[in-house]
C-alpha positions in Angstrom: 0.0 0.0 0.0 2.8 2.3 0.6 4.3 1.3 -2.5 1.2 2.4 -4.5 0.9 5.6 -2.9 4.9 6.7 -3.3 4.2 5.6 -7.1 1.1 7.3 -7.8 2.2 10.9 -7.6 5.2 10.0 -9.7 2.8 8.4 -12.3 0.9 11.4 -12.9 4.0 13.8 -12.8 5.2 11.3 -15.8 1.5 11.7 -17.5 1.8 15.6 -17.2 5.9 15.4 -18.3 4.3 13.3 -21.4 1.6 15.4 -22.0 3.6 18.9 -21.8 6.7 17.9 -24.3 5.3 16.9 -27.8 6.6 19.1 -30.0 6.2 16.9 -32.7 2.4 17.3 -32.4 0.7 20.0 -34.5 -0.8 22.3 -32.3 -4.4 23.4 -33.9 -4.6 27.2 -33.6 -7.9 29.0 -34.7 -7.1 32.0 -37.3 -8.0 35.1 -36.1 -10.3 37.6 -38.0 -9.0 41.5 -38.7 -11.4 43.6 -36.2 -11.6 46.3 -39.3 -12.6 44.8 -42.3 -12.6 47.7 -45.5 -14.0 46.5 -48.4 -16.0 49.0 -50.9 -18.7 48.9 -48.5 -17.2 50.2 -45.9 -16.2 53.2 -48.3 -19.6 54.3 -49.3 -20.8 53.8 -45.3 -18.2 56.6 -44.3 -19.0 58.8 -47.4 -22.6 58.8 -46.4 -21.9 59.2 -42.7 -19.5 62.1 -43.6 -22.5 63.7 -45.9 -25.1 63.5 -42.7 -22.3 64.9 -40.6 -22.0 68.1 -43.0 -25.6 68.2 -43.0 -26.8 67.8 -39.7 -24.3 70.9 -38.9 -25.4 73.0 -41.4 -29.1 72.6 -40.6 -28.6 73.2 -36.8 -26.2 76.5 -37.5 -29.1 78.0 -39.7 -31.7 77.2 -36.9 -29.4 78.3 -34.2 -28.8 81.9 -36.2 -31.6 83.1 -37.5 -31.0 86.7 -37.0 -28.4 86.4 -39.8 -31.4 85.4 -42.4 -32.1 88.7 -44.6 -36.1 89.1 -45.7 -35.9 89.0 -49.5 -39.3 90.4 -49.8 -41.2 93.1 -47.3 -45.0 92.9 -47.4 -48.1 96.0 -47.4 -50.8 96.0 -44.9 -52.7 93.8 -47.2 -50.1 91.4 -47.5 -48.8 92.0 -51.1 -45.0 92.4 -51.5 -44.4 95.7 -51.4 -43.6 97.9 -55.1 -40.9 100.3 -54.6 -39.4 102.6 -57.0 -36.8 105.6 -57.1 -36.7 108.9 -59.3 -33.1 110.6 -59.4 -33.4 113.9 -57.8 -30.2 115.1 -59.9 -31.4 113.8 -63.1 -34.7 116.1 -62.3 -33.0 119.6 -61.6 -31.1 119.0 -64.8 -33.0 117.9 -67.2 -36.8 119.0 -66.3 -37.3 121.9 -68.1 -39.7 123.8 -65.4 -36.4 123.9 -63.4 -34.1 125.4 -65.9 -37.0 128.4 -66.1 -37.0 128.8 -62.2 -33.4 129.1 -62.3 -32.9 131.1 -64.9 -35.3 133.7 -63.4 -33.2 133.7 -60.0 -30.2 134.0 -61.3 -31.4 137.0 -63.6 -32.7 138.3 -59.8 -29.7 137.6 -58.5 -27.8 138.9 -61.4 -29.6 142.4 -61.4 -29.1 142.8 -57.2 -25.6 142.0 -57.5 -24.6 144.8 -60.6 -27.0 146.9 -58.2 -25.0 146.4 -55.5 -21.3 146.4 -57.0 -22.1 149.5 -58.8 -23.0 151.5 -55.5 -19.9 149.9 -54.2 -18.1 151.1 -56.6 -19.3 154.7 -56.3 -18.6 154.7 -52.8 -15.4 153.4 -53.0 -14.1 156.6 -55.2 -15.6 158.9 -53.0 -13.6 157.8 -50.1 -10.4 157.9 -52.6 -11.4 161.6 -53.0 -11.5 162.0 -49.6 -8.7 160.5 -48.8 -7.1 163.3 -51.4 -8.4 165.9 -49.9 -7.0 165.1 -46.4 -3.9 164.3 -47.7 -3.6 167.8 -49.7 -5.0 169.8 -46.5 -7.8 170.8 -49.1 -10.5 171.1 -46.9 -11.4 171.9 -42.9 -11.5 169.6 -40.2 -15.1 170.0 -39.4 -15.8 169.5 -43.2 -14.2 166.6 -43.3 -15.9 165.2 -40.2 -19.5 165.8 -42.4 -18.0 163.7 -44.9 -16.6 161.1 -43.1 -19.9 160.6 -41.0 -21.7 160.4 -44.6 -19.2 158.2 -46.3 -19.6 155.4 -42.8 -23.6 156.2 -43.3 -23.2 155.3 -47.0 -20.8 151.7 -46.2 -23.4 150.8 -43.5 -26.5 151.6 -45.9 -24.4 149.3 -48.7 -24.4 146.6 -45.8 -27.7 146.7 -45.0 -28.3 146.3 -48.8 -26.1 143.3 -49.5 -27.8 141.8 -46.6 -31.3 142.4 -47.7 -30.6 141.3 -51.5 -29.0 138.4 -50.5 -32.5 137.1 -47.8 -34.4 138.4 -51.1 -32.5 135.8 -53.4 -32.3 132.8 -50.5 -36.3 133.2 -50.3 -36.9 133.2 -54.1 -34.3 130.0 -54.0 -36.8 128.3 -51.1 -39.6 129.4 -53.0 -38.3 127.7 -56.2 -37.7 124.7 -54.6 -41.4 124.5 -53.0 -43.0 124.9 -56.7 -40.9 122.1 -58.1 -41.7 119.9 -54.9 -45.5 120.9 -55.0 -44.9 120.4 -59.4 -43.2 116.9 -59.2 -45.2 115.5 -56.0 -48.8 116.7 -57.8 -47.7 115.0 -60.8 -46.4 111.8 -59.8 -49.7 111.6 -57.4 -51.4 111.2 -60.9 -48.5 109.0 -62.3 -49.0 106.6 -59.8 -52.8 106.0 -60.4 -51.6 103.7 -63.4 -48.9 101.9 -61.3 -49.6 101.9 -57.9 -46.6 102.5 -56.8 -46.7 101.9 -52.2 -43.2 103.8 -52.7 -42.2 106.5 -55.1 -38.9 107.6 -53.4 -35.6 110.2 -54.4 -32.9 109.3 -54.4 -29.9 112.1 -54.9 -26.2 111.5 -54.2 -24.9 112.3 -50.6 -28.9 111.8 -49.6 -30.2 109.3 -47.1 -31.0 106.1 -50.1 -27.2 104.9 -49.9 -27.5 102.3 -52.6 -30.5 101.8 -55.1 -31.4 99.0 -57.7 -31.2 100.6 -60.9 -34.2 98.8 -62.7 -36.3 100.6 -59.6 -35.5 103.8 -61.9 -38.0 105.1 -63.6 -36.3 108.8 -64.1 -36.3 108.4 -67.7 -40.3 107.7 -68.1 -40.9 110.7 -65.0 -38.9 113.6 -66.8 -40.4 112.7 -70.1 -43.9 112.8 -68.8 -43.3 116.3 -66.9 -42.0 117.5 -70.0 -44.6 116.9 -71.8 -46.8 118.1 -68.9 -45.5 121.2 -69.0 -44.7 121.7 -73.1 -48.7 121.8 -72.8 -49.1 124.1 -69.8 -46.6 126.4 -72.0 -49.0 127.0 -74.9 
């Protein structure tokens, strides 16, 4: 018995000795897959995932800024899309010919004040050379000369006052100009617009508030030829 059991554990050592050095023996060893596989598939997936990607940012940027969408179209009380157009305020005082008569009669006013004015100047101005002689050459008393000198400053202050007055006279005919060819062009278009119906008729004049304008908004060309016409006929 105490054989057996001495033996035993030396049996099973061998067993596990046997077991552990075959060499010789093909070992059967499972292939392993790759964990990526890329195939053509694969290639079209990530093209379509990178597609969604760009979209789903895109769509979420334009919903999380929409203060930086511009109205393209602006709508009337009745809900129409508004009709705006522009007429060239510098085109007008050019070429409409009511305006070349108003100004042609102020500066004929202005004209006719100012020869009025330099001619009296002018007079005024040799009396005071003469004067000035007459000091110089002891020609005349002292109390004499005082009487002119007191005329000659009455005379330069009266020229003010005129110079002042004629220019007031030619700045009111100017404002007065300007309110007939406001009162000529808004009366017309009034009546222009009844075939259009225009919700804006606006000016727009370089250095004035309109910074940039759509040029086919302009209808200048159509205004100034039916003003002319308009007043060709008042004319006869």
């Amino acid at each position: 018995m105490q054989d057996e059991n001495v033996n035993a554990p030396e049996t099973t050592q061998e067993k596990e000795n046997v077991i552990l050095h075959q060499p010789d023996q093909p070992i059967s060893v499972e292939e392993k897959k790759p964990f990526f596989h890329f195939d053509l598939n694969t290639l079209l997936g990530l093209i379509l995932l990178a597609g969604l990607v760009v979209l789903y940012v895109l769509f979420f940027q334009s919903r999380q800024k929409p203060e930086t969408i511009l109205p393209l179209n602006m709508e009337n009380s009745s809900g129409k899309p508004l009709s705006v157009v522009f007429v060239n305020i510098d085109s007008l005082n050019f070429n409409y010919e009511y305006v070349k008569v108003l100004r042609g009669e102020l500066e004929r006013t202005g004209r006719k004040l100012q020869t009025e004015v330099l001619s009296e100047q002018s007079a005024l101005e040799k009396e005071a050379a003469t004067f000035q002689n007459q000091i110089s050459a002891n020609a005349i008393s002292e109390d004499k000369a005082k009487i002119i000198y007191e005329g000659l400053m009455q005379k330069q202050q009266a020229l003010m006052q005129k110079k002042d007055q004629y220019t007031q006279m030619v700045a009111e005919q100017e404002m007065n100009m300007n309110l007939k060819l406001i009162d000529s062009v808004t009366t017309f278009l009034k009546r222009f617009n009844r075939n259009y119906g225009f919700d804006y008729i606006m000016g727009f004049k370089t250095g004035g508030e309109i910074l940039v304008s759509n040029d086919s908004l302009d209808i200048t060309r159509q205004v100034l030829d039916a003003l002319n016409k308009e007043y060709a006929g008042r004319k006869k």
